[in-house]
MARTOR-80632 format. One record per residue: chain; residue number from 1; y, z, x of N, C-alpha, C in turn. Coordinates in nm, 2 decimals. Layout:
<sites>
A, NUM, Y, Z, X, Y, Z, X, Y, Z, X
...
</sites>
This chain:
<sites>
A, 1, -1.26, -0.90, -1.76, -1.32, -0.83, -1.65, -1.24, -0.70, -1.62
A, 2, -1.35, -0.57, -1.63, -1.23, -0.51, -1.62, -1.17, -0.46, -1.45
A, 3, -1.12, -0.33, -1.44, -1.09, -0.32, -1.28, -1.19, -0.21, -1.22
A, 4, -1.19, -0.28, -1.10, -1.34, -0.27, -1.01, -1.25, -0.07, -0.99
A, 5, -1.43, -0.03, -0.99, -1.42, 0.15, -0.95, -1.43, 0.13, -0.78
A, 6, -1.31, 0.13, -0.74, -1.31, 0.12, -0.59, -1.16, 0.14, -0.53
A, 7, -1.13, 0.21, -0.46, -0.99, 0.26, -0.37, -1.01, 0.22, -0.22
A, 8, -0.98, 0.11, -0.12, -0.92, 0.04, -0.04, -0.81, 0.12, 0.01
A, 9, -0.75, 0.16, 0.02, -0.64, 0.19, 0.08, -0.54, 0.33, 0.00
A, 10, -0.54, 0.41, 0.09, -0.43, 0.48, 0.03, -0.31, 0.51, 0.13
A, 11, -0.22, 0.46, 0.10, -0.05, 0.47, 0.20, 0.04, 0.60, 0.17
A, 12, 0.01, 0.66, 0.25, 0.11, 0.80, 0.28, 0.27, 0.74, 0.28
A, 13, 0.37, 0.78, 0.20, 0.49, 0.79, 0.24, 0.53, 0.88, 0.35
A, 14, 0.58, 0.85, 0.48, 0.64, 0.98, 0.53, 0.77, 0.96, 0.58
A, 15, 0.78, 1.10, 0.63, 0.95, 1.11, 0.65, 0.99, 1.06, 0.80
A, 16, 0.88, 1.03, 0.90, 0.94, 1.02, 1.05, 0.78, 0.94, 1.04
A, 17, 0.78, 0.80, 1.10, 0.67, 0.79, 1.15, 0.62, 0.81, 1.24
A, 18, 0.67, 0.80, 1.34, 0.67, 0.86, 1.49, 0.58, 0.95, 1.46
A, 19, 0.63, 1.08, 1.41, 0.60, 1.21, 1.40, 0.44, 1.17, 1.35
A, 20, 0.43, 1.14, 1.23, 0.31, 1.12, 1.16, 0.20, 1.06, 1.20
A, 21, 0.27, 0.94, 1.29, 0.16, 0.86, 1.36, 0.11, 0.98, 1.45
A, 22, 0.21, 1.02, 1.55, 0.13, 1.15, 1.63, 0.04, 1.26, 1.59
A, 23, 0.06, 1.28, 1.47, -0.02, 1.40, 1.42, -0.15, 1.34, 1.34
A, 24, -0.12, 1.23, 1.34, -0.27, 1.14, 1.26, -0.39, 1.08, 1.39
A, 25, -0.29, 1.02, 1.52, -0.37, 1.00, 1.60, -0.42, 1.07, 1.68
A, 26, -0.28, 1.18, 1.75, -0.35, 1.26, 1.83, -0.37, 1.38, 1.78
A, 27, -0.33, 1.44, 1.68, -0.38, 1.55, 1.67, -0.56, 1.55, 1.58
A, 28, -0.57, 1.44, 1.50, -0.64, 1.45, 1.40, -0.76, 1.34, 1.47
A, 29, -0.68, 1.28, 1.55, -0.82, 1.19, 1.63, -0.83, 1.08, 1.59
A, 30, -0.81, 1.00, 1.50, -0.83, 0.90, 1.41, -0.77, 0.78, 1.52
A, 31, -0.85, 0.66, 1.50, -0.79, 0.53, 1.58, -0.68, 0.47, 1.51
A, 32, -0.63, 0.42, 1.59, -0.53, 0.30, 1.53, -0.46, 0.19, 1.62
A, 33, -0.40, 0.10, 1.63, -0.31, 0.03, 1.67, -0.15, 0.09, 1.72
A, 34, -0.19, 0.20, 1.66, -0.03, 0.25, 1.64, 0.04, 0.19, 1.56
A, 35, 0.19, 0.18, 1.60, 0.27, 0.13, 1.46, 0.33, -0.05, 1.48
A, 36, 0.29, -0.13, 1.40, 0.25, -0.27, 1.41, 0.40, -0.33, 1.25
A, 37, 0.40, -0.46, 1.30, 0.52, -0.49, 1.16, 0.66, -0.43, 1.17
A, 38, 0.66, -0.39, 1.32, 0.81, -0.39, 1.36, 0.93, -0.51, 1.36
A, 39, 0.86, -0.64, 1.37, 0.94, -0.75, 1.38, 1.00, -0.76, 1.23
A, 40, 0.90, -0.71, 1.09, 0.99, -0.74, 1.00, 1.08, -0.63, 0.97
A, 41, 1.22, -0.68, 0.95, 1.34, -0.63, 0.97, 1.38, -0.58, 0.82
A, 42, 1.40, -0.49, 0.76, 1.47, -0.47, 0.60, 1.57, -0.45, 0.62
A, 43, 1.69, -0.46, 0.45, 1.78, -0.39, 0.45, 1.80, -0.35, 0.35
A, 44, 1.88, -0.37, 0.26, 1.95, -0.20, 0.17, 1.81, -0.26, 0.04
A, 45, 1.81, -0.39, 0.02, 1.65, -0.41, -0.08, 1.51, -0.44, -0.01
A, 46, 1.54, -0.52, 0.08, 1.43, -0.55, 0.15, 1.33, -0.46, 0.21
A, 47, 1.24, -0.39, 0.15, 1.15, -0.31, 0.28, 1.15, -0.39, 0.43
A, 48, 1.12, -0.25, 0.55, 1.11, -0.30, 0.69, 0.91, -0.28, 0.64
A, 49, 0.89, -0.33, 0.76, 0.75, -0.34, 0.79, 0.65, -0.26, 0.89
A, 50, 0.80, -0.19, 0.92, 0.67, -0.09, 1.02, 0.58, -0.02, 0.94
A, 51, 0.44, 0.02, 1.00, 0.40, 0.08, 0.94, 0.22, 0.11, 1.06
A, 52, 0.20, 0.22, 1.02, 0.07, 0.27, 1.12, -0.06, 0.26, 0.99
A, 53, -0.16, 0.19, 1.05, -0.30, 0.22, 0.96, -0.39, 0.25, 1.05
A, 54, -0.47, 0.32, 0.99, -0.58, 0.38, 1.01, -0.73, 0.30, 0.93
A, 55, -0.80, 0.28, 1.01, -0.94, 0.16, 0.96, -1.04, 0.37, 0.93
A, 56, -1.06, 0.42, 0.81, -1.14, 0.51, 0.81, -1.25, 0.46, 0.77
A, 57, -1.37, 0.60, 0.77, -1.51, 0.53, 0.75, -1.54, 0.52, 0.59
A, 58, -1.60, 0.39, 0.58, -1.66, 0.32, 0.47, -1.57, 0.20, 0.42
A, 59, -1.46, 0.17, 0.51, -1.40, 0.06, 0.48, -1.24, 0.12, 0.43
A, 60, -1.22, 0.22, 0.38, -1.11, 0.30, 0.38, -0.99, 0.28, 0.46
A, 61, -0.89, 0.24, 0.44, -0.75, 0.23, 0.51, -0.68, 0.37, 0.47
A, 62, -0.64, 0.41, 0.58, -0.45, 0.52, 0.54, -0.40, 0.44, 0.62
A, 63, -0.29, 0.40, 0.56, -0.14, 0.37, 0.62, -0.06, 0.48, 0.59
A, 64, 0.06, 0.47, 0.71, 0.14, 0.54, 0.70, 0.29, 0.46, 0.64
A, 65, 0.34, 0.46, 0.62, 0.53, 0.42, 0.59, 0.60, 0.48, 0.54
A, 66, 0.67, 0.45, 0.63, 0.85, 0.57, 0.59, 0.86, 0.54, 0.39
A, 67, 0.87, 0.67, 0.32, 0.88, 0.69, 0.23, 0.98, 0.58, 0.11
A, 68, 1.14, 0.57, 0.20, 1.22, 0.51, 0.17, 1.15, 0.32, 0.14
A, 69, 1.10, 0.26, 0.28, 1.03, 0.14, 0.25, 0.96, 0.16, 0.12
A, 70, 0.85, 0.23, 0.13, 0.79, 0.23, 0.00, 0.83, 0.20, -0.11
A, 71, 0.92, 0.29, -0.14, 1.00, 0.26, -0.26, 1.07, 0.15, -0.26
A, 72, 1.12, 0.12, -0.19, 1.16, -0.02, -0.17, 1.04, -0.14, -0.21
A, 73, 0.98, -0.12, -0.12, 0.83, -0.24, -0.17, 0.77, -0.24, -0.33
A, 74, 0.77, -0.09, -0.38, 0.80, -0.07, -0.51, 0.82, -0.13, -0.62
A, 75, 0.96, -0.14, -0.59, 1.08, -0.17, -0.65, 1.15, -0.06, -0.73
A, 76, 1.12, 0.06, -0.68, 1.19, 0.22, -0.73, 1.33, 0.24, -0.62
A, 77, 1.35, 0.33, -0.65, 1.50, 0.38, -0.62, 1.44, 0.43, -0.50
A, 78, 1.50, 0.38, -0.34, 1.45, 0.45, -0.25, 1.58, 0.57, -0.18
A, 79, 1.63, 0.61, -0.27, 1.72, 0.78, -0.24, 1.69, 0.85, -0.38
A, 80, 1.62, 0.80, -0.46, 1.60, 0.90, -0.59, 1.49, 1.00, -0.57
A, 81, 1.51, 1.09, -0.73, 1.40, 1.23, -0.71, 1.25, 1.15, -0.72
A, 82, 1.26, 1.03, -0.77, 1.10, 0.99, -0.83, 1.05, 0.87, -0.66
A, 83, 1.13, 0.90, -0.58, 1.06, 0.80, -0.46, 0.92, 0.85, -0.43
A, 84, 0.81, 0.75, -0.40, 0.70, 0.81, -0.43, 0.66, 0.85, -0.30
A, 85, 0.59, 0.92, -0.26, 0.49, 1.03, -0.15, 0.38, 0.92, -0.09
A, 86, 0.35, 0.88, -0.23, 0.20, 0.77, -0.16, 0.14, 0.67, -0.25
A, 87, 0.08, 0.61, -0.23, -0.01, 0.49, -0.33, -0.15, 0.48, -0.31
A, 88, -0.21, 0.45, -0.39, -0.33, 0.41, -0.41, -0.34, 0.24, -0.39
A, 89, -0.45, 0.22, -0.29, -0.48, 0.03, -0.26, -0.55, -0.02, -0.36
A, 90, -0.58, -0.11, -0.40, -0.69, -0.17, -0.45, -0.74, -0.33, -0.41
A, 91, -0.80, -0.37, -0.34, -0.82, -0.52, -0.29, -0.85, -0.58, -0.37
A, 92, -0.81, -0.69, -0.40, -0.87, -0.83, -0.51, -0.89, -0.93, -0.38
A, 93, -1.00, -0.99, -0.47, -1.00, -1.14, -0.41, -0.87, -1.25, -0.35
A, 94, -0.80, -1.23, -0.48, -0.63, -1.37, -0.48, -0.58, -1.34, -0.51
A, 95, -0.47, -1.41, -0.53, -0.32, -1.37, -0.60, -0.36, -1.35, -0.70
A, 96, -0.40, -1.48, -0.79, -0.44, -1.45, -0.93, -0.49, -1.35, -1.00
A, 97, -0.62, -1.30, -0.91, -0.65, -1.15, -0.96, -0.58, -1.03, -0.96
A, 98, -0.44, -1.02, -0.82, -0.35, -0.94, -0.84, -0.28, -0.93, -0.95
A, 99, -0.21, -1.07, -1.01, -0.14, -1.11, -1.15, -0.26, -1.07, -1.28
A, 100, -0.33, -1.09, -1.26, -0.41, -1.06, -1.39, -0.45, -0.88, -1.38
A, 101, -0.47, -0.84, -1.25, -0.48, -0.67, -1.29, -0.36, -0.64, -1.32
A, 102, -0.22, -0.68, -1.26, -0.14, -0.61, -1.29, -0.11, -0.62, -1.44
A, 103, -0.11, -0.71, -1.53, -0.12, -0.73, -1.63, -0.24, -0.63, -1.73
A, 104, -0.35, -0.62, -1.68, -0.46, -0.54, -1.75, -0.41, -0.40, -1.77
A, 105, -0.33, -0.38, -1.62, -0.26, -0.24, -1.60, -0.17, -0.25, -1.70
A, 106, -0.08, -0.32, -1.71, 0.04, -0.29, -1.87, -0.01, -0.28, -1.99
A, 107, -0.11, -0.36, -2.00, -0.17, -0.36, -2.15, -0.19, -0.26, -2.21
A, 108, -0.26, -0.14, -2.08, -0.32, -0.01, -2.03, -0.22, 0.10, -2.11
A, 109, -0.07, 0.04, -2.07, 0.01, 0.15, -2.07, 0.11, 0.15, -1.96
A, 110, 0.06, 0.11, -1.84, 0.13, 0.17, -1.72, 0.26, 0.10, -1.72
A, 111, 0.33, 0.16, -1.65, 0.45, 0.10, -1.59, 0.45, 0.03, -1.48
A, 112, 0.49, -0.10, -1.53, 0.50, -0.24, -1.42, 0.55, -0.27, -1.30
A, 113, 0.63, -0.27, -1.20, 0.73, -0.23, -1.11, 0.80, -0.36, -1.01
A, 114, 0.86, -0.44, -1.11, 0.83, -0.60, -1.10, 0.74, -0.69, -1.07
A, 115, 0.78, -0.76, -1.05, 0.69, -0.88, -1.03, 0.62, -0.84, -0.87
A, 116, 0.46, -0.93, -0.85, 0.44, -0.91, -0.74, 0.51, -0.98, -0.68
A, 117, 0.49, -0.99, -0.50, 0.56, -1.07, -0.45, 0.47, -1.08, -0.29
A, 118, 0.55, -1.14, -0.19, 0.52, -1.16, -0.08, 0.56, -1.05, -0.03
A, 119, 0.45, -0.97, 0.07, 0.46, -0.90, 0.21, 0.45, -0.93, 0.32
A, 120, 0.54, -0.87, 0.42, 0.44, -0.91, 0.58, 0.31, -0.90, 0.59
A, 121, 0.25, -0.93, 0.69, 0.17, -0.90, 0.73, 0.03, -1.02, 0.65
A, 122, 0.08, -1.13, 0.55, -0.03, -1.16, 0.51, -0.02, -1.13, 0.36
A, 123, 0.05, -1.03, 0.30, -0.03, -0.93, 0.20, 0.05, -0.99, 0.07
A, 124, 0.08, -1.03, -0.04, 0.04, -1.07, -0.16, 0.00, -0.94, -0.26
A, 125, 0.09, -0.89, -0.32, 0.10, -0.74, -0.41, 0.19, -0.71, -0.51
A, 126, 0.13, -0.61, -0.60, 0.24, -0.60, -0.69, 0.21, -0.42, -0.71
A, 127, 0.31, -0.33, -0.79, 0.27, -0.17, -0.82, 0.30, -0.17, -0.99
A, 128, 0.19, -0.06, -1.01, 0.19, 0.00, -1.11, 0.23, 0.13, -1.16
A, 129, 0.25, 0.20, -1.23, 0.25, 0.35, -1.22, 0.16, 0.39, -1.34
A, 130, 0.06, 0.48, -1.33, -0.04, 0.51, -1.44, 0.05, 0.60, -1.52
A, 131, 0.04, 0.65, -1.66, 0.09, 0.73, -1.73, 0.14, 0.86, -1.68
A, 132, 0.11, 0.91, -1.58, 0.16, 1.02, -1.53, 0.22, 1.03, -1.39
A, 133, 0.29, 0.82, -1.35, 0.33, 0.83, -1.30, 0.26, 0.80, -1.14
A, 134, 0.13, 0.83, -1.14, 0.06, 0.77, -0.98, 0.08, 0.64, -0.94
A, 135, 0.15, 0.56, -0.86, 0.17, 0.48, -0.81, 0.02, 0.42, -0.72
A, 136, 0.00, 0.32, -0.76, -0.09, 0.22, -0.77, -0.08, 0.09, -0.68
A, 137, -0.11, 0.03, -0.58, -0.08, -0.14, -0.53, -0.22, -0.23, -0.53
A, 138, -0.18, -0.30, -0.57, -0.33, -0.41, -0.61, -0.27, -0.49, -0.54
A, 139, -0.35, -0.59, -0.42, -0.28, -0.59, -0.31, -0.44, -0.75, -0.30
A, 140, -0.36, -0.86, -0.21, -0.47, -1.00, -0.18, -0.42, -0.93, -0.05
A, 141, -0.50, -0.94, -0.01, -0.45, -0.99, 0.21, -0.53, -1.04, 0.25
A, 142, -0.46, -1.14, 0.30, -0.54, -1.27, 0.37, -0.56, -1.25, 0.49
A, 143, -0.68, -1.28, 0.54, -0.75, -1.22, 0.67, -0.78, -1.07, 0.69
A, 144, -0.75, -1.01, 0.57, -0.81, -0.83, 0.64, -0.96, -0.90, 0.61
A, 145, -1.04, -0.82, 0.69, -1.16, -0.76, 0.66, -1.21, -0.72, 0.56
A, 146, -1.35, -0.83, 0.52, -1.39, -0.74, 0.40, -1.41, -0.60, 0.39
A, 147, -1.32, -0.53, 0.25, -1.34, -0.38, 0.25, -1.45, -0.32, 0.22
A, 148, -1.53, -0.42, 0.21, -1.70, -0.35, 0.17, -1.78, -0.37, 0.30
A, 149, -1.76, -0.33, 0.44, -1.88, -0.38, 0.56, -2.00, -0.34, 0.53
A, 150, -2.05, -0.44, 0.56, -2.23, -0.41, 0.60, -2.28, -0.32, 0.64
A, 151, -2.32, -0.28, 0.53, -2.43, -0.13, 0.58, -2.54, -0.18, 0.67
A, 152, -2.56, -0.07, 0.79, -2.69, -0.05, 0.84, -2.76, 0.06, 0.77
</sites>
């Protein structure tokens, strides 16, 4: 089977959330919770969990997270020149379909970025990097919202 033509989520790396969140909610208007996943705590490997999302229209997520986490959750160098900017979501059904895309993705070519693993929040994920390097997360989360809602 191959991978579904569909993008779920795209996660902005940024440099201040604070900042970002402000310019996303109030400048730009968009709803949110504000910033949620404070309780999980990182340290020099562990990503922290803050992080602000945004529910956009058609089922569309932006999250925001401090750059450094990112790469951390990764598993890239979070003080190097290649820490990434942002990622592309992709929803599966289960773990298992996360293990098996990320696998379809190597076969592909891409660069693997360890093993998936456990997230706050629910989330079950692993990253990829496409040949030129786009950072990718194929991601299970348990209890989001189906990303396809019901059309009227």
């Amino acid at each position: 089977m191959p991978f579904k033509a569909k993008i779920h989520a795209v996660t902005l790396g940024v440099a201040d959330l604070e900042r970002s969140l402000s310019f996303y909610r109030d400048g730009l208007g968009l709803p949110t919770d504000g910033i949620t996943g404070t309780q999980y705590a990182g340290d020099e490997t562990t990503p922290a969990g803050a992080v602000a999302m945004f529910n956009l229209d058609d089922g569309l997520i932006l999250s925001l997270y401090p750059r450094a986490e990112l790469a951390k959750d990764a598993g890239l160098d979070p003080t190097g020149a290649t820490r990434p900017t942002m990622s592309i979501g992709h929803f599966v059904d289960s773990r298992a379909e996360v293990d098996r895309l990320l696998d379809l993705a190597g076969d592909a070519g891409a660069t693997i970025h360890g093993e998936a693993h456990e997230r706050p929040w629910g989330i079950y994920s692993g990253y990829f990097s496409d040949p030129d390097g786009h950072l990718w997360e194929v991601l299970h989360f348990e209890g989001v919202p189906d990303p396809e809602p019901a059309r009227s």
